[in-house]
N, C-alpha and C positions, 0 to 999 in steps of 0.2 A: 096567343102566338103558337103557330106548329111547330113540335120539334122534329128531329130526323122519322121517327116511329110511326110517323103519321103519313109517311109518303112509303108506297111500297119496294120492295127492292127489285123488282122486274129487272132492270139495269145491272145485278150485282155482279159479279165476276170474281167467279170462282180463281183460288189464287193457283198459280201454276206450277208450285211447290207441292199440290195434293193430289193424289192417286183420286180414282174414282170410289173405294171406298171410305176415303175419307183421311187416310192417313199420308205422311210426307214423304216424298221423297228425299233419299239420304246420300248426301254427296263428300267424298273428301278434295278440300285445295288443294292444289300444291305447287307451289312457288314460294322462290327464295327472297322475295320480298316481303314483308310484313306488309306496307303499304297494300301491294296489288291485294293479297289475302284479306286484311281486314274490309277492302273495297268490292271484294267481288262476296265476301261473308253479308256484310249489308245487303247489297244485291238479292242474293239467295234469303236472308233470313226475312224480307219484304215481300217474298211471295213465300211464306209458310215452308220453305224445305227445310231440310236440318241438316246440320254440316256436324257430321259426324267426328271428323278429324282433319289435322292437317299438317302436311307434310313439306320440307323446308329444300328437300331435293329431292334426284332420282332413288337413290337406295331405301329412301324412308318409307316413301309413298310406296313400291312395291312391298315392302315388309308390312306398311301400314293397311295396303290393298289386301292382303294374305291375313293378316288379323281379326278383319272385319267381316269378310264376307262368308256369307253369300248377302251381309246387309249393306250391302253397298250399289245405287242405283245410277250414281252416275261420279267420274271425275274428270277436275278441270283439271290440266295438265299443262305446264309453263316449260317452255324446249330447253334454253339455255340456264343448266345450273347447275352449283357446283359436283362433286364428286361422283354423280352419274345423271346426266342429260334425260330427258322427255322425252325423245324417241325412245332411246334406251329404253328407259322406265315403261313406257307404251307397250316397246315389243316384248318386254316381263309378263307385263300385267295379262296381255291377251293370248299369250302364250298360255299363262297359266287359267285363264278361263276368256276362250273364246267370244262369251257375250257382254263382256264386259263392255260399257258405254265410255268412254271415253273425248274429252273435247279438249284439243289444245289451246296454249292461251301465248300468241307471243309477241313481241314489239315487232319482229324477223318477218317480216310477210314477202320472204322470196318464195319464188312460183316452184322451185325444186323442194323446200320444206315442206311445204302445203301438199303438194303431189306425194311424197315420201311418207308421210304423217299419214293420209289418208290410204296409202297402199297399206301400210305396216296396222293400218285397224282403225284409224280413231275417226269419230263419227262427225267429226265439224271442226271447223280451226275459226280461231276468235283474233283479231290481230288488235293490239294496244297500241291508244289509249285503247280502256272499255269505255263503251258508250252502252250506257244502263237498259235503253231497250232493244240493242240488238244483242246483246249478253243474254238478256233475258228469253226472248223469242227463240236466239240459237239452243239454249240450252232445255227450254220446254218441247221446241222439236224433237229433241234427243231422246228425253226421257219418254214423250211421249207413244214412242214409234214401237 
């Protein structure tokens, strides 16, 4: 009987959590959900990234952005939450370094947040539910560019 080892990986696919040489990219959450978090955590830790940290609102994630970096390669960012908002937090973070990657994540998919979000810096808006492969594709765009 052949096992897996005996057929070649022609086919393989490189997971989209890896830089080309060979290391992950590194992301923080942030939303005030545990749910959405530990859902979009899976997500990302299924394609090899590494979730560095995460953060429960606006205040944290910028404090937590300023901690980390410059090892910080991309964050998901959730608009509505409590004690400082996602744009807010957004217009912090890219203030405070311009290349910062940035992708929103929110159930709110009006046409003025979306527009606002991506004036004020952030590189893709994700609208909830997540749906696993456009979560994924949006955010390997990101990283990738």
């Amino acid at each position: 009987m052949k096992s897996a080892s005996d057929f070649p990986t022609i086919n393989a696919k490189i997971p989209d959590g890896l830089k080309e040489d060979g290391s992950k990219y590194r992301v923080l959450l942030v939303d005030d959900s545990i749910f959405v978090k530990k859902q979009l955590q899976q997500m990302l830790l299924s394609q090899d990234y590494e979730v560095v940290d995460t953060a429960a609102d606006g205040e944290e994630a910028v404090a937590k952005y300023k901690q980390h970096y410059p090892n910080i390669d991309l964050v998901t960012m959730d608009i509505t939450m409590p004690k400082m908002d996602g744009l807010t937090a957004l217009e912090q973070i890219i203030e405070f370094d311009r290349s910062a990657k940035v992708v929103m994540i929110s159930a709110l998919g009006k046409e003025e947040l979306v527009k606002k979000a991506l004036l004020l810096g952030a590189r893709n808006f994700i609208i909830k539910p997540l749906d696993r492969v456009k979560v994924l594709e949006r955010l390997a765009s990101v990283v990738k560019r």
